[in-house]
N, C-alpha and C positions, 0 to 999 in steps of 0.2 A: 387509496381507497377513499374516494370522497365522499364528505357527509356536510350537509346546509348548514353551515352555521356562521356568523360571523367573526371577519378574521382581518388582522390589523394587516396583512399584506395581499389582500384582496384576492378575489378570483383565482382557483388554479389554472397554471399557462405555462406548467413542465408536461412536458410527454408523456413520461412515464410515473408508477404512484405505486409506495411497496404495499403491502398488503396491512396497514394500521389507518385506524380511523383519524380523520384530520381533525387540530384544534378542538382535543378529549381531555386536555387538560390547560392550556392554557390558549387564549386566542392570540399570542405572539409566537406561537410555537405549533406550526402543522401537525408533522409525525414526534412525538415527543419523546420516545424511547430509540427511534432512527437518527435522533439527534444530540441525545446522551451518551449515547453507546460511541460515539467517537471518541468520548474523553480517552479511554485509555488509551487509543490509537498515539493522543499526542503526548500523554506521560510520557508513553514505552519510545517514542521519539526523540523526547527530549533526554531523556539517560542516555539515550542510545549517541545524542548529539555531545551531552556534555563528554562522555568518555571519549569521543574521537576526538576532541580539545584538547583535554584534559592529556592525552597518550601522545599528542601530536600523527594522529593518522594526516594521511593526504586528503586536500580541500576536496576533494572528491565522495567522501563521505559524512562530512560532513553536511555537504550541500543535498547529501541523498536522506541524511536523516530531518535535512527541513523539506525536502519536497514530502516524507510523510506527514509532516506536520501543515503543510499546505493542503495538502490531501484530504487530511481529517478535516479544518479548518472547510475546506470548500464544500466537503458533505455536510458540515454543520447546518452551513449557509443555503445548502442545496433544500435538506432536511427541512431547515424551519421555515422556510416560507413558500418550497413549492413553484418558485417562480421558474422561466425557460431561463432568464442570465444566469441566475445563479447554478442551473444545473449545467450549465457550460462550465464554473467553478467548481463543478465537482467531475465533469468528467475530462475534462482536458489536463489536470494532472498528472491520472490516470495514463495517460499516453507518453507524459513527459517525464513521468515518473520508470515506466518501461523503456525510456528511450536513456535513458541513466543508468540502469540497470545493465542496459547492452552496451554501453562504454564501458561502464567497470570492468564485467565478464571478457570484454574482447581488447579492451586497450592494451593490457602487457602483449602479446602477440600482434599488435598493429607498428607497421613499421613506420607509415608516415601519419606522424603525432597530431599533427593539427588540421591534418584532410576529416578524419575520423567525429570529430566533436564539432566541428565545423558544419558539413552535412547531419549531424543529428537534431542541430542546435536551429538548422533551416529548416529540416523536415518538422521538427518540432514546431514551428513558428507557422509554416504553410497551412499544417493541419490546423491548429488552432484557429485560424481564419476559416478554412472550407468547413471547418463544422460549426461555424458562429453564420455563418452564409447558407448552409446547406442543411443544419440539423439531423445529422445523420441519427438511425436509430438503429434496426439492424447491422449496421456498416459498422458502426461505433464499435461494435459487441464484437464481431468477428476479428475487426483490427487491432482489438486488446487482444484477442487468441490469439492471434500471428507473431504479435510482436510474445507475448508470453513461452509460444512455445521454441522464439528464436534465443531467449534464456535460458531453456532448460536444457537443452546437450553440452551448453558450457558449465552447467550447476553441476552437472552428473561428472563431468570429465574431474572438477577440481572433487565431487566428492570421491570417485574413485583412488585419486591420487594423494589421498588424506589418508594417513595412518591413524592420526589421535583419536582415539574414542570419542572424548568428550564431543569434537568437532562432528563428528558424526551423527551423535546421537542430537545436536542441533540441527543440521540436516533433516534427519529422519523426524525430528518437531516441526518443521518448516513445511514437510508433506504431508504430514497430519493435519496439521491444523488447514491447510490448501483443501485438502479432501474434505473434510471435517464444514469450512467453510461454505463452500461449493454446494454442498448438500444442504447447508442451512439454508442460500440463495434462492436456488433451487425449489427446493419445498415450499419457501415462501411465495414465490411466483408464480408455481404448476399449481398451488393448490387454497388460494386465497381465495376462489369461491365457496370451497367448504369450511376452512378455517376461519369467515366471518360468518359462518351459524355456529362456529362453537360461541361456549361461554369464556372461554380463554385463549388468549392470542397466545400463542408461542413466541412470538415477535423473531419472527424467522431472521427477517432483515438485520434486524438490530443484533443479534449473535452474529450475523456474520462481519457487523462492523467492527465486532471485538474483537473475533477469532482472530480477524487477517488483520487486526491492528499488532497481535503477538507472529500474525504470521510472517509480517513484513518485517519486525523485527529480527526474528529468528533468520527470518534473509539475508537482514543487514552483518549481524554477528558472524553469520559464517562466510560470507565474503569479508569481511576485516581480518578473518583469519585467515583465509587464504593469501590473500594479499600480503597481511606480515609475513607468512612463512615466503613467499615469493622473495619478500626483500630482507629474508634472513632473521626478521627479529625475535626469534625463541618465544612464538607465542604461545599461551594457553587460554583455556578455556575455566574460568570460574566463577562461584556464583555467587551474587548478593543475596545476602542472609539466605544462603544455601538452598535457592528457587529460580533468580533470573540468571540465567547466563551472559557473559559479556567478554569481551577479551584482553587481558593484561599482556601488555607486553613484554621482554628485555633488547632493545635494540643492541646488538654485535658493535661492536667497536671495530674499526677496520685498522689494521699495521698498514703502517706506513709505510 
């Protein structure tokens, strides 16, 4: 939502603009509550990174709790200055971030190991160019749909096949906060011309940076625990100081 003022990274020249007034409280900082609202994005990342360390999970989640932490980072960048690069660092994440998603979800049932990450890790690479060349806008939006909704029949599959409550009831937080989010986005975009004659922003955007920052996490934990019960490790689900969830292991010893 642009407003005249002077601002230490000049002119806007992103495509798109959430519905908060620019450079309202500081002229180094565009949208300033769309660019706060990531912090927790990368706490919830960084616990999320130390414990897959910490447990010794597979490099593979690890690397998926720094792509959130890229994630947030590039909306930071996206956020505070408004520029077109930087919103190429916030949404080509986004894409690479769902393309990591659909390794995790599909790699135990893939037979050949290094076709699979191979072709993600190109297709990941190609797109990142045709949308630094092409600035996709629409196209961007639908292609996060596609690739999101090629994760959610293998979300479903492992949550049906989950007995443990707890795990569940992580799940069932993952689609709340999804819904939850969505309608924050939403409402922010469909209705930002009457929401700048109120006297109070809701700051639609900004809840949904936070929501899906718990959402993505809540994603991450119950694929860790899928995964350990896959490779047997007796895992659970429990919670720091009795609010975040996260997952402990005990990995099987195997007889010799």
């Amino acid at each position: 939502m642009a407003d005249v003022k002077w601002s230490f990274w000049g002119p806007v020249t992103s495509t798109i603009e959430s519905c908060e007034g620019n450079y309202l409280y500081s002229s180094y900082i565009a949208e300033f509550f769309n660019t706060i609202s990531n912090i927790p994005c990368v706490l919830l990342a960084l616990i999320g990174l130390i414990n897959a360390v910490r447990q010794k999970f597979e490099k593979r989640f690890a690397v998926l709790h720094l792509s959130n932490m890229i994630l947030a980072f590039g909306s930071i960048l996206f956020h505070a200055t408004l520029q077109r690069v930087q919103q190429e660092s916030d949404e080509t994440p986004i894409v690479w971030e769902m393309l990591l998603y659909i390794y995790i979800l599909y790699s135990p049932d893939w037979h050949y190991r290094s076709t699979m990450p191979t072709f993600l890790f190109m297709y990941g690479g190609i797109f990142a160019i045709l949308h630094s060349w092409l600035h996709l806008g629409i196209g961007f939006k639908v292609h996060c749909l596609v690739l999101g909704l090629l994760c959610l029949p293998r979300v479903y599959k492992y949550y049906i096949y989950t007995e443990d409550v707890s795990a569940k009831c992580v799940a069932k937080a993952y689609t709340v906060t999804l819904i939850l989010g969505s309608f924050c986005w939403v409402f922010d975009r469909a209705l930002c011309s009457k929401i700048s004659r109120w006297s109070f922003n809701p700051q639609g955007h900004a809840l949904w940076h936070v929501i899906m920052g718990f959402n993505s996490y809540f994603a991450n934990v119950f694929v860790m625990f899928c995964r350990a019960q896959q490779l047997e490790w007796d895992p659970k689900i429990v919670h720091f100081m009795g609010i975040l969830p996260y997952v402990k292991i005990r990995k099987q010893k195997k007889t010799q």
